[in-house]
N, CA, C and O of each residue as an XYZ file, in Angstrom:
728
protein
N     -23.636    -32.517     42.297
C     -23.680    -33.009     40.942
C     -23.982    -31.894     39.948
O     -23.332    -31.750     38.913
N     -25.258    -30.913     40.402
C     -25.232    -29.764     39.219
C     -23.924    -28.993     38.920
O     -23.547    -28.658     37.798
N     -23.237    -28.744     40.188
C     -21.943    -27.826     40.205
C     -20.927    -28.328     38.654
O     -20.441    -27.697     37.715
N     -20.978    -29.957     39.107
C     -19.627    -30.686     38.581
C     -20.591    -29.980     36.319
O     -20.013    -29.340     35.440
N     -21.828    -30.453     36.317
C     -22.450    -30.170     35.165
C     -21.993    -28.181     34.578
O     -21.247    -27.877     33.647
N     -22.463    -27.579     35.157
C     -22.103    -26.366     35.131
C     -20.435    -26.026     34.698
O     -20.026    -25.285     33.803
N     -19.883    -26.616     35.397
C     -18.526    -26.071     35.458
C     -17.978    -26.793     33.725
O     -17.271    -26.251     32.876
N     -18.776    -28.454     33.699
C     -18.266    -28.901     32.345
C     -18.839    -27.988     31.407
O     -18.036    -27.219     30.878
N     -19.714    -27.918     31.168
C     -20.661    -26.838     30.202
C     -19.890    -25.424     29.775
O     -19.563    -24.910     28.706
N     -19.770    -25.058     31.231
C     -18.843    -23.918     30.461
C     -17.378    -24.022     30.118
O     -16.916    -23.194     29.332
N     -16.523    -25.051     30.681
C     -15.311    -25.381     30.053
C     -15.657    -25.658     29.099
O     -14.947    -25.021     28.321
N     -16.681    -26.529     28.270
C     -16.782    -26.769     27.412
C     -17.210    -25.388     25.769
O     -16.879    -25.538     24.593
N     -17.915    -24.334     26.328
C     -18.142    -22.998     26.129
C     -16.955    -22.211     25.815
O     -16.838    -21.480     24.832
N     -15.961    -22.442     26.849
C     -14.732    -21.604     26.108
C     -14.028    -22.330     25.501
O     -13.485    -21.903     24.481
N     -13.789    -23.806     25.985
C     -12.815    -24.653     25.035
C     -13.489    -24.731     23.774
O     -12.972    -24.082     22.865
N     -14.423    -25.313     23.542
C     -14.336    -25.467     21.533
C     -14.223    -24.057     21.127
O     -13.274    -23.820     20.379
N     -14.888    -23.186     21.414
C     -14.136    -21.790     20.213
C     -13.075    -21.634     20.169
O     -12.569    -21.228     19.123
N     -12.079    -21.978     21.639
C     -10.836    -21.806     21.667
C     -10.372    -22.810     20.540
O      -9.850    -22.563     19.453
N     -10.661    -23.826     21.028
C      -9.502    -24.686     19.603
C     -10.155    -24.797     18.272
O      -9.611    -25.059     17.200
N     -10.978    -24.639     18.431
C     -11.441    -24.213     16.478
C     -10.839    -23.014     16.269
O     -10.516    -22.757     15.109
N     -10.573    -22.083     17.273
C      -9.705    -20.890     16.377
C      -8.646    -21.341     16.204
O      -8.197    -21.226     15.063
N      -7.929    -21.932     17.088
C      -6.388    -22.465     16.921
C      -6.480    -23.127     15.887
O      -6.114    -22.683     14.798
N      -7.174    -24.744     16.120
C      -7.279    -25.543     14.484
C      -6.877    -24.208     13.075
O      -5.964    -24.348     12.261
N      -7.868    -22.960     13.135
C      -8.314    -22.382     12.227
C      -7.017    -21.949     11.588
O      -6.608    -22.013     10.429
N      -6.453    -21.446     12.815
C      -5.002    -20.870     12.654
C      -4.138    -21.579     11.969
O      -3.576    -21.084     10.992
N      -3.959    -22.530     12.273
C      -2.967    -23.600     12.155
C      -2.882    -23.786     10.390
O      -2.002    -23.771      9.530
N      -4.606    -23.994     10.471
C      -4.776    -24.373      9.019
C      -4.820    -23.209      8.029
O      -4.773    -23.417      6.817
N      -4.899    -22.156      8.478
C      -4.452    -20.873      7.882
C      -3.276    -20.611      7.256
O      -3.108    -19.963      6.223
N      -2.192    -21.343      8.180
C      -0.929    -20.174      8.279
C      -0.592    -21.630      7.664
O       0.590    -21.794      7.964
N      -1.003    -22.695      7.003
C       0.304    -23.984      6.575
C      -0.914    -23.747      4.993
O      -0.937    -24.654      4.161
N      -1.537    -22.868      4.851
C      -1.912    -22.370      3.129
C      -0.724    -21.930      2.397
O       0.189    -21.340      2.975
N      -0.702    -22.218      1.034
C       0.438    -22.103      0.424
C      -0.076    -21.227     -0.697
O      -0.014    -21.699     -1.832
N      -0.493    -20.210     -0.559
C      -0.883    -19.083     -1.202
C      -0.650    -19.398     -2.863
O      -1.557    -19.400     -3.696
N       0.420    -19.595     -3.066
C       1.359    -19.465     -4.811
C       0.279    -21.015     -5.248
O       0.665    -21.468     -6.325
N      -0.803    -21.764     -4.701
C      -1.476    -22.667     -4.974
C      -2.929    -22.014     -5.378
O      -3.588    -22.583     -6.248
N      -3.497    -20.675     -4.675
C      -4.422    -20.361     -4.836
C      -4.258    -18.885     -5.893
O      -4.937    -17.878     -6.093
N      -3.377    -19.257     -6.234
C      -2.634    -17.537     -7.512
C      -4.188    -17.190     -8.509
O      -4.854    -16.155     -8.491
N      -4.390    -18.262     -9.201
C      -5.478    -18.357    -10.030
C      -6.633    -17.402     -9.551
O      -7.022    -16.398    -10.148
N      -7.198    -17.996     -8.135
C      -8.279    -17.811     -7.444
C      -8.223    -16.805     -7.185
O      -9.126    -16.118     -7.663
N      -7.338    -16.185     -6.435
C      -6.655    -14.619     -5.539
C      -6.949    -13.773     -6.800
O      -7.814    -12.934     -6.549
N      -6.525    -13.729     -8.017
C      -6.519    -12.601     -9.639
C      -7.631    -13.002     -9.662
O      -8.244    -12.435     -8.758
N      -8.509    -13.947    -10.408
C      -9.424    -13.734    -10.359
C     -10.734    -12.772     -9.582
O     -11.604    -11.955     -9.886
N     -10.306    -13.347     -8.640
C     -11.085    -12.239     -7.563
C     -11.487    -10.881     -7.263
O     -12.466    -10.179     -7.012
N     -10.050    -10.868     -7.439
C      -9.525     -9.108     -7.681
C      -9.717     -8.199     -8.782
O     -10.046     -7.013     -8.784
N      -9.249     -9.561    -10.380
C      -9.917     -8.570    -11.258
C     -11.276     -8.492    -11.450
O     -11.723     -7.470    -11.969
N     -12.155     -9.551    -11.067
C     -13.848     -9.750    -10.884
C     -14.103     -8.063    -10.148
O     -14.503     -7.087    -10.782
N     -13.684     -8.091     -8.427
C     -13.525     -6.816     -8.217
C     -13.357     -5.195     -8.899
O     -14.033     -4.189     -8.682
N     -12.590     -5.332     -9.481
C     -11.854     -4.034    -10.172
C     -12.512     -3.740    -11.599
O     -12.837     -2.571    -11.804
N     -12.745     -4.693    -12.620
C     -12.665     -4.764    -13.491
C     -11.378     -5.079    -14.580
O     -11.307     -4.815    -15.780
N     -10.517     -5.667    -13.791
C      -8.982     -5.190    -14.186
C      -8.287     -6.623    -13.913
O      -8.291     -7.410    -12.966
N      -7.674     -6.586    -15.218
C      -6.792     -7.903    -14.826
C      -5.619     -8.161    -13.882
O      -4.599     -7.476    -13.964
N      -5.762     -9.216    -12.917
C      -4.420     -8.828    -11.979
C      -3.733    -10.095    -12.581
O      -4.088    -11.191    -13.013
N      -2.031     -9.077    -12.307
C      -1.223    -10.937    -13.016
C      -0.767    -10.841    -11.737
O      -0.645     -9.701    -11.288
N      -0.382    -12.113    -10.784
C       0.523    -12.286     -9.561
C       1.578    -13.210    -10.085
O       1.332    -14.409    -10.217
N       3.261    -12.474    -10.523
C       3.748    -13.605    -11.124
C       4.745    -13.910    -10.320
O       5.553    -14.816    -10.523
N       4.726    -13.225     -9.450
C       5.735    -13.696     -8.047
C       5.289    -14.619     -6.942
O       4.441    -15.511     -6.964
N       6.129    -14.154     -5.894
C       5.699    -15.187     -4.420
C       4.735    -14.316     -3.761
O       4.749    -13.092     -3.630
N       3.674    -15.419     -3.268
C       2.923    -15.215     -2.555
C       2.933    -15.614     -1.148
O       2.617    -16.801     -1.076
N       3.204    -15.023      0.172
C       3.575    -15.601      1.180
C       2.755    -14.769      2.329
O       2.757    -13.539      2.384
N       2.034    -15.648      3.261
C       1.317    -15.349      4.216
C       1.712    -15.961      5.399
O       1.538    -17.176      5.317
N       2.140    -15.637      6.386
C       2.644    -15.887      7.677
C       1.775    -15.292      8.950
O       1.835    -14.155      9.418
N       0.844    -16.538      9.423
C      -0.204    -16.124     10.883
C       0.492    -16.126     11.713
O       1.411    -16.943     11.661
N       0.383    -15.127     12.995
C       1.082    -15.366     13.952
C       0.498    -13.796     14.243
O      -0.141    -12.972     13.589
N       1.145    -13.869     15.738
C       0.539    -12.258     16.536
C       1.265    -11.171     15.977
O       1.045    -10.019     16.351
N       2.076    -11.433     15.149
C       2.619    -10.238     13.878
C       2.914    -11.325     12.672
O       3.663    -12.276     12.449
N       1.919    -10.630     12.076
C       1.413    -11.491     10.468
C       1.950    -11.052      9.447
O       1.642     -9.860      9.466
N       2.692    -11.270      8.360
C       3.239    -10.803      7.836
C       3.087    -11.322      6.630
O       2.985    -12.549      6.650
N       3.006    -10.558      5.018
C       2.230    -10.836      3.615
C       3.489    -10.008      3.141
O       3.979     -8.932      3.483
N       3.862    -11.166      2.017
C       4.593    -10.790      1.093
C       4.313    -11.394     -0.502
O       4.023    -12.491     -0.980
N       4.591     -9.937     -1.054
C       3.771    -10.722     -2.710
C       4.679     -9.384     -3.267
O       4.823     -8.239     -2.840
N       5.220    -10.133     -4.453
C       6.227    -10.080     -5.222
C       5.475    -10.054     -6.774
O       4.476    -10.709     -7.071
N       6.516     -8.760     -8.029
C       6.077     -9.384     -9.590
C       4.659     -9.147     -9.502
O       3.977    -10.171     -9.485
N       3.803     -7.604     -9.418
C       2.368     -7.946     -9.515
C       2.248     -7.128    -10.346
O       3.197     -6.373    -10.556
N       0.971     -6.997    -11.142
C       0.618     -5.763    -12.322
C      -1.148     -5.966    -12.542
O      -1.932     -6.909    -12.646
N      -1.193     -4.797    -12.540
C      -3.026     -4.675    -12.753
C      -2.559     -3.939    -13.747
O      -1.604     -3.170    -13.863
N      -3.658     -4.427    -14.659
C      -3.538     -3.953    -16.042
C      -4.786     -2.730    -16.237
O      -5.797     -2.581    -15.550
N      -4.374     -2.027    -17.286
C      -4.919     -0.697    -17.763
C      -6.447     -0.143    -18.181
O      -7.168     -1.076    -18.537
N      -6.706      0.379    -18.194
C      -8.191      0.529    -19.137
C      -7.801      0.571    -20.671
O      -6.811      1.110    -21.166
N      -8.699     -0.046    -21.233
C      -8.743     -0.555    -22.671
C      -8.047      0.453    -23.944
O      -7.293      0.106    -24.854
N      -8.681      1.992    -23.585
C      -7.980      3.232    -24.124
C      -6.949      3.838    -23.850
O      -6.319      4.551    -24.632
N      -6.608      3.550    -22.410
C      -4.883      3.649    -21.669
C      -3.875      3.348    -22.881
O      -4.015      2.485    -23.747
N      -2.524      4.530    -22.692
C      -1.529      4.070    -23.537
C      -0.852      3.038    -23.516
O      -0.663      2.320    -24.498
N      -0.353      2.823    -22.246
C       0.208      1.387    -21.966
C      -0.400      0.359    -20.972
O      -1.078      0.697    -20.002
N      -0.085     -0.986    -21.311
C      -1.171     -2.542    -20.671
C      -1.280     -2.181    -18.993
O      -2.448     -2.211    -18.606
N      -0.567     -1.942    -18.236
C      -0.635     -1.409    -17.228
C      -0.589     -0.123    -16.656
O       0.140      0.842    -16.887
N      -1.840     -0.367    -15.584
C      -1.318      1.260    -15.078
C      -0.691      1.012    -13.630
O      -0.889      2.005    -12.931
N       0.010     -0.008    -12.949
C       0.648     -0.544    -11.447
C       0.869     -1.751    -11.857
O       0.073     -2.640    -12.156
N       2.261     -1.722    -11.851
C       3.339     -2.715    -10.916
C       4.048     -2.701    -10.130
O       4.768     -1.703    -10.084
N       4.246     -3.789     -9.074
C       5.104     -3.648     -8.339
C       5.905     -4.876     -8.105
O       5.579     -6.062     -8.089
N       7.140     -4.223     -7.913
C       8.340     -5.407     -7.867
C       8.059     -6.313     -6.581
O       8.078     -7.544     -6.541
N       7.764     -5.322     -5.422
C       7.838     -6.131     -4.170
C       6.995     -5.654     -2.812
O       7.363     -4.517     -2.517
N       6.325     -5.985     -2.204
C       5.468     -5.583     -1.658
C       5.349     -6.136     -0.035
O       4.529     -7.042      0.114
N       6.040     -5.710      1.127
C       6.197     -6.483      2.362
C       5.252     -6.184      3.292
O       5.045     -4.980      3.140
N       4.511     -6.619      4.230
C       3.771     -5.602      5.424
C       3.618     -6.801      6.845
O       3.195     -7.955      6.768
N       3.990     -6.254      7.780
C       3.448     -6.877      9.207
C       3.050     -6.425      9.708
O       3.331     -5.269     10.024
N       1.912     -7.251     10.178
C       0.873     -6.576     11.135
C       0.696     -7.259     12.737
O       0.699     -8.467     12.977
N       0.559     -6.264     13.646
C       0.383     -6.537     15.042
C      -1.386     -7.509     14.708
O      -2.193     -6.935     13.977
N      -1.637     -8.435     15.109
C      -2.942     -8.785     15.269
C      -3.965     -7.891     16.540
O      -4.994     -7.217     16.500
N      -3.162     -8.269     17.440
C      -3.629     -8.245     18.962
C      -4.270     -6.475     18.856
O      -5.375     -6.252     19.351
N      -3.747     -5.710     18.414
C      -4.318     -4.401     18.683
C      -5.329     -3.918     17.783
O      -5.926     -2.850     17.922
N      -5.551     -5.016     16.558
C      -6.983     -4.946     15.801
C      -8.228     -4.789     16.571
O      -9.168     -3.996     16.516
N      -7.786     -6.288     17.660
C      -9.267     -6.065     18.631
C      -9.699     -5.165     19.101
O     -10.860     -5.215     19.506
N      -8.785     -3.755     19.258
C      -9.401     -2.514     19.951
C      -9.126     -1.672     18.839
O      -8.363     -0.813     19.280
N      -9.384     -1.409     17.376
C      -9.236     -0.334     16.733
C      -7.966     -0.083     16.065
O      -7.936      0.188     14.864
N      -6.771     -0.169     16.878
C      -5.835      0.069     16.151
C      -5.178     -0.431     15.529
O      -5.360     -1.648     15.526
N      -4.055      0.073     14.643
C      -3.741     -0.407     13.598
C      -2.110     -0.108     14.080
O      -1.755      1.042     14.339
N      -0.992     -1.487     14.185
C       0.317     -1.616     14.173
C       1.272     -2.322     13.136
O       1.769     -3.448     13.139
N       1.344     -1.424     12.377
C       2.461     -2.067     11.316
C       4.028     -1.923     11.514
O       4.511     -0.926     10.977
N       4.903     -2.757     12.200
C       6.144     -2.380     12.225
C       7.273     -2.739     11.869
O       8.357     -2.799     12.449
N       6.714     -3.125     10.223
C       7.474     -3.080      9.016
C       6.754     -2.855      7.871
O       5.691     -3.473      7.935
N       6.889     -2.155      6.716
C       5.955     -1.985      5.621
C       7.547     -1.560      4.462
O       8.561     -0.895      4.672
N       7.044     -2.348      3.261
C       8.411     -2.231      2.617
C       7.621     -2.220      0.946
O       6.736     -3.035      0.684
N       8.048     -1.298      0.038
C       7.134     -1.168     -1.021
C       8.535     -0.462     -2.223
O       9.215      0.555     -2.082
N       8.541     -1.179     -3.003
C       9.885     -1.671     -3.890
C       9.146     -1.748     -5.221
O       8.248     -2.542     -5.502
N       9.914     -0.343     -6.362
C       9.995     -1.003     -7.583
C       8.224     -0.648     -8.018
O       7.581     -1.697     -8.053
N       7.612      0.263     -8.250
C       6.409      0.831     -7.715
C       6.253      1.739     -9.251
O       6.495      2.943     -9.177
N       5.887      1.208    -10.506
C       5.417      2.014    -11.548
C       3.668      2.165    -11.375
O       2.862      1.245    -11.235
N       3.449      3.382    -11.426
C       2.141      3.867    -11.587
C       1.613      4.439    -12.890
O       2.516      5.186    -13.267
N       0.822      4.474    -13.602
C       0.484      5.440    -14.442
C      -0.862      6.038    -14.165
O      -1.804      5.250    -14.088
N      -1.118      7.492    -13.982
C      -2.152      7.861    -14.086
C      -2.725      8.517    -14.978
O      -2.172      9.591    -15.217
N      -3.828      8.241    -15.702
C      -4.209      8.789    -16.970
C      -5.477      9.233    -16.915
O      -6.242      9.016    -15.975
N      -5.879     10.206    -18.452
C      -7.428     10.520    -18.450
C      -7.046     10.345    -19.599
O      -5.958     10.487    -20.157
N      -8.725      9.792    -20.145
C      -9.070      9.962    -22.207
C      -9.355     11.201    -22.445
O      -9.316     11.896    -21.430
N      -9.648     11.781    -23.470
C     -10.251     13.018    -24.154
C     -11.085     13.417    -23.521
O     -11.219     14.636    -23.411
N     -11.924     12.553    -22.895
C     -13.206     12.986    -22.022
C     -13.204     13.525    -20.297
O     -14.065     14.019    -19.569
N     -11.820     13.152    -20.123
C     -11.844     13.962    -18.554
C     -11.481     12.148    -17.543
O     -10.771     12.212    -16.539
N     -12.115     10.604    -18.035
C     -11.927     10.128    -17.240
C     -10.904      9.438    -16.949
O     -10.064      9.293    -17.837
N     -10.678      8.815    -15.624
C      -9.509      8.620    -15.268
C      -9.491      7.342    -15.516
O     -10.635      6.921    -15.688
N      -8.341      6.203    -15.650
C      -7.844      4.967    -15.675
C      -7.760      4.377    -14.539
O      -7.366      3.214    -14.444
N      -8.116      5.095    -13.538
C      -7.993      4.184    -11.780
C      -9.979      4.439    -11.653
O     -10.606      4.417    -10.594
N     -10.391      4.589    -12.610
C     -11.768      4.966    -12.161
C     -12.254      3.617    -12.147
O     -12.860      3.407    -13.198
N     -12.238      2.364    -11.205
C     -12.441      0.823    -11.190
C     -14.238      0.477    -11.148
O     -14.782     -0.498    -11.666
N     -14.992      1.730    -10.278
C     -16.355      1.276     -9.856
C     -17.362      1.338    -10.974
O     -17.256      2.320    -11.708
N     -18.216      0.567    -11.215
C     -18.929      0.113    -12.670
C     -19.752      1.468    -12.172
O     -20.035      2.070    -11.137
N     -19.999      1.560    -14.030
C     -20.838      2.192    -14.406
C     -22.548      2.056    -14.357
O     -23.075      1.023    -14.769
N     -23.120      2.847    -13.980
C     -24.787      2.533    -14.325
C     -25.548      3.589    -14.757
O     -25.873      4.540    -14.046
N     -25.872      3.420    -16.053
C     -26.500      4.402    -16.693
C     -25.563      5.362    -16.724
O     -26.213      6.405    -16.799
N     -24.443      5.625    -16.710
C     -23.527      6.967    -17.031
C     -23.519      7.408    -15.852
O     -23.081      8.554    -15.745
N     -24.007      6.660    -14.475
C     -23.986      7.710    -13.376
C     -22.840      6.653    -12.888
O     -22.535      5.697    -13.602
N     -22.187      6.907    -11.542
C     -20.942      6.242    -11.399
C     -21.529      6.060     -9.714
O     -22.222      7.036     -9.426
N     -21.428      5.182     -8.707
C     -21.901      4.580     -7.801
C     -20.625      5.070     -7.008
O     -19.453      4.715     -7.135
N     -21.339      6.216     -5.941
C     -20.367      6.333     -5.133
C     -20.486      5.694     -3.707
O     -21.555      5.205     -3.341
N     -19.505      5.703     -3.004
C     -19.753      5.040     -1.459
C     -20.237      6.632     -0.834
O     -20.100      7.748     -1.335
N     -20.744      6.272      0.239
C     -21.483      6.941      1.013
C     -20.479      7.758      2.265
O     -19.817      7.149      3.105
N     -20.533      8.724      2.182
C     -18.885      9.710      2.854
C     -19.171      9.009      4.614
O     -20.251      9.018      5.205
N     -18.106      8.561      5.035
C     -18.179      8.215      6.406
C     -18.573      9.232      7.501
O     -18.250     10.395      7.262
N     -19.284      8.961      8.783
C     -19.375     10.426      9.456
C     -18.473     10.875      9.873
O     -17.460     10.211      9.655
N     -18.312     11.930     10.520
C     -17.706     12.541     10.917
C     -17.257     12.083     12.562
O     -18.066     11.914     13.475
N     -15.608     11.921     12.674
C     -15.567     11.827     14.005
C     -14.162     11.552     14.118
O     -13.479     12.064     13.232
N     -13.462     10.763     15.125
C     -12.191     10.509     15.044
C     -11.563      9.447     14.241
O     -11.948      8.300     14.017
N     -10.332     10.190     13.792
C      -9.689      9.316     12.776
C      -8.537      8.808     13.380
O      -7.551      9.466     13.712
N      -8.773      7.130     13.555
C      -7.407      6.538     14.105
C      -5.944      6.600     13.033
O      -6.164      5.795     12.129
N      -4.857      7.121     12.871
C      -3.903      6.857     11.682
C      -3.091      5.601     12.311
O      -2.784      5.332     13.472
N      -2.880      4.984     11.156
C      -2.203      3.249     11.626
C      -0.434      4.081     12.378
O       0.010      5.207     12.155
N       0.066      3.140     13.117
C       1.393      3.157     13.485
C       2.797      2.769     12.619
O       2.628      1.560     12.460
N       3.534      2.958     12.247
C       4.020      2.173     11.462
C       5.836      2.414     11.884
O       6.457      3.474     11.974
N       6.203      1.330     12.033
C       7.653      1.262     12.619
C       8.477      1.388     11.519
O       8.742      2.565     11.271
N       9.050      0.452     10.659
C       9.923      0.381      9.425
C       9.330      0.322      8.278
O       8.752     -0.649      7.790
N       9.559      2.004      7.575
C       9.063      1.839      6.913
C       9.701      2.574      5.752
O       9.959      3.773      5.852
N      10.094      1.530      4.092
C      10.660      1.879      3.443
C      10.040      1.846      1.954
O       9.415      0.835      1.632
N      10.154      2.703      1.202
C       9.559      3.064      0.095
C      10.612      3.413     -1.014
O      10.855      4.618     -0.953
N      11.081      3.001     -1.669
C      12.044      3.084     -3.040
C      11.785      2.357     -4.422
O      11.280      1.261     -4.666
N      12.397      3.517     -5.388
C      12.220      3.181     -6.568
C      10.432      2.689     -7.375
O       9.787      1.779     -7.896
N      10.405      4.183     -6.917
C       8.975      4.322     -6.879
C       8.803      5.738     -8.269
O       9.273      6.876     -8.286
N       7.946      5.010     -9.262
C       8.431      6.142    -10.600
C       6.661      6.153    -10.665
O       6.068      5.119    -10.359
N       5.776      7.569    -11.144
C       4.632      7.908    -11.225
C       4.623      8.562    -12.562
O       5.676      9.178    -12.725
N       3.716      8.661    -13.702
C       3.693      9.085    -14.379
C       2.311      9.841    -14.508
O       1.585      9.426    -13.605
N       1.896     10.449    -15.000
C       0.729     11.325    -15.443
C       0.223     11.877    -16.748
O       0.946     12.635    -17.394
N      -0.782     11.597    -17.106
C      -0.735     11.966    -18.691
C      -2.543     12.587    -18.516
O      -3.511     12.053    -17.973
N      -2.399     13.919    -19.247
C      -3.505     14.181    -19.216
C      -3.947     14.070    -20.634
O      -3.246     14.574    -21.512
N      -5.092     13.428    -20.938
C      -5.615     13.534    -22.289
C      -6.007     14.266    -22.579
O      -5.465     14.478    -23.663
N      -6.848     15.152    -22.374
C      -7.557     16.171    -22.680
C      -6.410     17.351    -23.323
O      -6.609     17.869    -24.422
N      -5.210     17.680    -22.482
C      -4.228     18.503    -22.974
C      -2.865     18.270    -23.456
O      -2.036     19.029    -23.958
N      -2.848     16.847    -23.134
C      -1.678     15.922    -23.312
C      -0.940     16.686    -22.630
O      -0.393     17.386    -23.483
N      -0.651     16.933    -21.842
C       0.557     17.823    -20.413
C       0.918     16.190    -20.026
O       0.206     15.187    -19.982
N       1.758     16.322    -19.877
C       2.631     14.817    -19.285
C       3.633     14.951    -17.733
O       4.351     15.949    -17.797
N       3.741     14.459    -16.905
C       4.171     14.851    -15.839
C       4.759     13.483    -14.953
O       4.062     12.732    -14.271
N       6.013     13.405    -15.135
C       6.952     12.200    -14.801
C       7.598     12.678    -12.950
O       8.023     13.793    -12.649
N       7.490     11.526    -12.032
C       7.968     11.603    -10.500
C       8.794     10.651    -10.168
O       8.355      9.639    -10.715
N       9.354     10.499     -9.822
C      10.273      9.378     -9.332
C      11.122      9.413     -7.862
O      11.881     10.284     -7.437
N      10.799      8.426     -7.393
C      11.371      8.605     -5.585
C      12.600      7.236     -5.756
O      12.407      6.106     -6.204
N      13.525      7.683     -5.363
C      14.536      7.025     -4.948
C      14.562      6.310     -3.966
O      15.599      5.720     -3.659
């Protein structure tokens, strides 16, 4: 009789985590992202300081290669920036291996990045327009340099990058400096 107890106990031990992850999954991957648009910008510009518009599709696909697609995005500029944005992008694809997260690595074998305006700028004073981390007291809050040791670089199978234009504007000397990738 203890045996038959034991053996339920622990079926029971691996089965519910097992299907609450599945449930989890399930209920993950049938989210309809373009419902939570509001929530997602918000977030991000709370994050950044920076307004995000998402005026495209938002699409999230779970599965053992996961795949996020978001379309039509723009984070907008710092207040003294010449123009409302400093990044948009037309189109934005990526899949990811899940399964090789669990040990460290990183498998992307598709990544697709379309239609890609950047601007990078400084004011009169030297600072930059991607400078997102709040201020305190004039001192600027840095992260703490990681140690030293091995660096995994992600894998990446298909991977395409076009129509990708960078601009540069220095304030301080006004030198201007235009890139563009085909």
């Amino acid at each position: 009789m203890k045996k038959k107890w034991i053996v339920l106990l622990l079926s029971a031990a691996i089965l519910i985590p097992a299907l609450l992850l599945v449930i989890s999954l399930i209920i993950l991957s049938n989210i309809d992202l373009n419902k939570h648009r509001d929530t997602i910008a918000e977030h991000v510009s709370e994050a950044t300081g920076r307004q995000l518009s998402l005026n495209g599709e938002l699409e999230l696909n779970l599965a053992s290669i996961t795949s996020i697609v978001i379309t039509d995005v723009a984070l907008a500029n710092a207040t003294w920036a010449s123009e409302p944005d400093m990044l948009t992008i037309q189109r934005f694809e990526i899949k990811i291996e899940l399964y090789p997260l669990l040990f460290g690595d990183l498998y992307i074998p598709h990544f697709l990045l379309e239609g890609v305006k950047a601007l990078v700028e400084t004011d009169v004073n030297g600072t930059s327009n991607w400078l997102l981390i709040e201020q305190v007291q004039d001192q600027a809050i840095e992260d703490e340099p990681a140690p030293p040791g091995e660096i995994k670089l992600p894998w990446i199978g298909n991977l395409k990058i076009s129509d990708v234009v960078l601009n540069y504007h220095d304030g301080q000397t006004e030198k201007k400096i235009s890139a563009k990738l085909d």
